[in-house]
C-alpha positions, 0 to 999 in steps of 0.5 A: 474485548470479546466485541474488538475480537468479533469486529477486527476480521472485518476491519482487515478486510475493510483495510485490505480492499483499501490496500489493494485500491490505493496500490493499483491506483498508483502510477508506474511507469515502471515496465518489463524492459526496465525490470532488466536494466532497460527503460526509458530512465536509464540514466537513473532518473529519480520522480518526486511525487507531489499533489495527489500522487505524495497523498495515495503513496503515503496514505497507501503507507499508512493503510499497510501499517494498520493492516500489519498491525491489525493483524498482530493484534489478531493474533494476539487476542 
């Protein structure tokens, strides 16, 4: 136990730079005129992620998971 709590900041921190890369690595067309209402989907245009891009979101997912839940555990211990 007394070895998880030496080793687990560094596990966050190898979680986190993940996070940030897989976050910043994903498409958006999403720009400051749509924040208001603009854009050019104005009509509500739905994307379906496929390939590559369904792979990051949901690894992009599953890395948020095992950030939140690294950090309980660290606040538990």
């Amino acid at each position: 136990m007394e070895s998880l709590v030496n080793i687990l900041p560094y596990i966050q921190m190898v979680l986190s730079v993940l996070l940030i890369i897989g976050i910043l690595m994903q498409q958006s067309d999403a720009s400051l005129g749509a924040v208001f209402g603009g854009g050019n989907d104005a009509g509500g245009i739905q994307h379906t992620r496929r390939g590559l891009e369904k792979i990051l979101f949901n690894g992009t997912i599953i890395l948020g998971v095992l950030f939140i839940l690294t950090a309980f555990l660290s606040l538990i211990l």
